[in-house]
C-alpha positions, 0 to 999 in steps of 0.5 A: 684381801683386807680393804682400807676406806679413809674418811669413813665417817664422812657421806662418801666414805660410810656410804661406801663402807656399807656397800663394801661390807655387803660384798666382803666379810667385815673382817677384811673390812678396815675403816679409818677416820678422826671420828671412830665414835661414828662408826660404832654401828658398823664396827658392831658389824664386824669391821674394825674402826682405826683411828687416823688423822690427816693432819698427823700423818704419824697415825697413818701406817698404822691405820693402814697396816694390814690392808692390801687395797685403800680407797683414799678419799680426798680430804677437805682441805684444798690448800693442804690436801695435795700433801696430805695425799702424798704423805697417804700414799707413802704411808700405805706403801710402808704398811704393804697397802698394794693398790691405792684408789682414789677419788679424783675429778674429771679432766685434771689437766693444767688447763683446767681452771677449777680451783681443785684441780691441782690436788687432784693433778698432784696427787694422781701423778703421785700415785703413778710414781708411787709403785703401786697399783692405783685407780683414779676415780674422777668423781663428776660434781654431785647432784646432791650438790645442786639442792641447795642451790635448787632450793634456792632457786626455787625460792627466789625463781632465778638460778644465777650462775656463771657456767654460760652454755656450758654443760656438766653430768652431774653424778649421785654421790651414791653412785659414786659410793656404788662406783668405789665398792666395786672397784674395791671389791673386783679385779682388773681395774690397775692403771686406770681412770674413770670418768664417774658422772651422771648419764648426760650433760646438762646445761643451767637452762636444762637444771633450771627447767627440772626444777620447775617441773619438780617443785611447780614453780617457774625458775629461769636461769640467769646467765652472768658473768664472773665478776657479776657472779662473784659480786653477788656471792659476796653481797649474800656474805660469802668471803670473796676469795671463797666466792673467788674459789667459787666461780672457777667451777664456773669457767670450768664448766663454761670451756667445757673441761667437765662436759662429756658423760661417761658409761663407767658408772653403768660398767662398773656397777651393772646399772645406769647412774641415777638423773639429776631429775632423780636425785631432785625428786628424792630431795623434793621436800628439801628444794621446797624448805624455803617455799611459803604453803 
């Protein structure tokens, strides 16, 4: 059994390399990415590092050929990205790829107004009509996401936000590494979703009281709503269309599309996922960069 990681140069994708090469032989280990000079270090261990680019999907059969299961992480570009995936998923399917996972996102209904999920919708309808073997994996938001704005908060002693009484379970991108090797590396998980989040759902008030506790000082949540939100993302300079793309994460989280925890983490890796109070701990001297001593 061959594996194929995409955008295995980027956080996920060597995270979860790693995780496969301690499972699997690194000779059935196939590492794709536009960058294969930063992959040296694993390919001294045995996996062999191909080149592939999204943006010329000429270069993906032979990156894939030989794989039996890909994992296809989703690529940066959220305006082109949905045919990119599909121009993947064909591409394996040429090269004998038979089971595709992919790294999706919670509750991609039409409904959902976060600005990624269509992609993620097109793409998983393509990988259902693809004749292949597929596993959506629906990453939660990462917590390793909300450390900037943490430190941020913790700075200025407010955490603004526009996600009202919603609640999320924000996940470790390590656990949804550790997620993905072992879906990778085990059977019986063909034509199936999981929901990949954090162990429960939080709201703004909850992330602003663990940031008090982590760092000792006072943060308060403060509630606004989508154009006050949008307004003072651009004043700090962000593009407003970009501060627009922003905000929809926001309404997501507030009518609760994102809201429900899951075990998958647990029944997939034999572990419960780590807390957003972990993950802060973890990154303690990064959330108090910005704190005078």
């Amino acid at each position: 059994m061959s594996i194929v990681i995409t955008g295995a140069s980027g956080h996920l994708g060597r995270s979860t390399a790693e995780l496969v090469l301690g499972r699997v032989p690194a000779s059935e280990v196939i590492l794709t990415t536009r960058h294969p000079e930063e992959l040296s270090d694993l390919a001294e261990r045995g996996a062999e590092v191909r080149r592939a680019d999204f943006e010329r999907p000429e270069t993906l059969v032979g990156a894939f050929e030989g794989g039996e299961k890909l994992l296809l992480i989703s690529t940066p570009d959220l305006d082109r990205r949905a045919a990119q995936h599909r121009a993947a998923i064909e591409a394996a399917k040429v090269a004998g790829v038979r089971h595709v996972s992919y790294t999706s996102y919670l509750n991609p209904v039409e409904a959902n107004p976060a600005a990624i999920t269509p992609s993620h919708r097109d793409t998983e309808k393509a990988l259902r009509e693809s004749g292949l073997d597929w596993t959506a994996l629906r990453n939660a938001f990462y917590a390793e996401y909300q450390v900037p704005a943490g430190a941020q908060a913790i700075s200025t002693g407010r955490l603004v936000h526009n996600n009202g009484e919603g609640r999320t379970a924000y996940v470790s991108r390590e656990d949804c590494a550790a997620a993905a090797a072992a879906v990778l590396t085990t059977g019986g998980h063909e034509g199936r979703a999981y929901d990949i989040t954090g162990p429960r759902p939080l709201g703004q008030e909850d992330v602003a009281a663990l940031l008090s506790e982590v760092s000792g000082r006072p943060v308060e949540a403060v509630a606004l709503d989508d154009e006050e939100f949008v307004r003072g993302l651009a004043a700090a300079g962000i593009p407003e269309p970009v501060a627009r793309g922003i905000s929809t994460y926001g309404r997501a989280i507030r009518e609760d599309y994102l809201g429900e925890a899951s075990d998958a983490v647990e029944f997939l890796t034999g572990r419960p996922p780590r807390s957003l109070r972990e993950v802060f701990e973890a990154h303690r001297g990064e959330l108090m960069q910005g704190v005078s001593a």
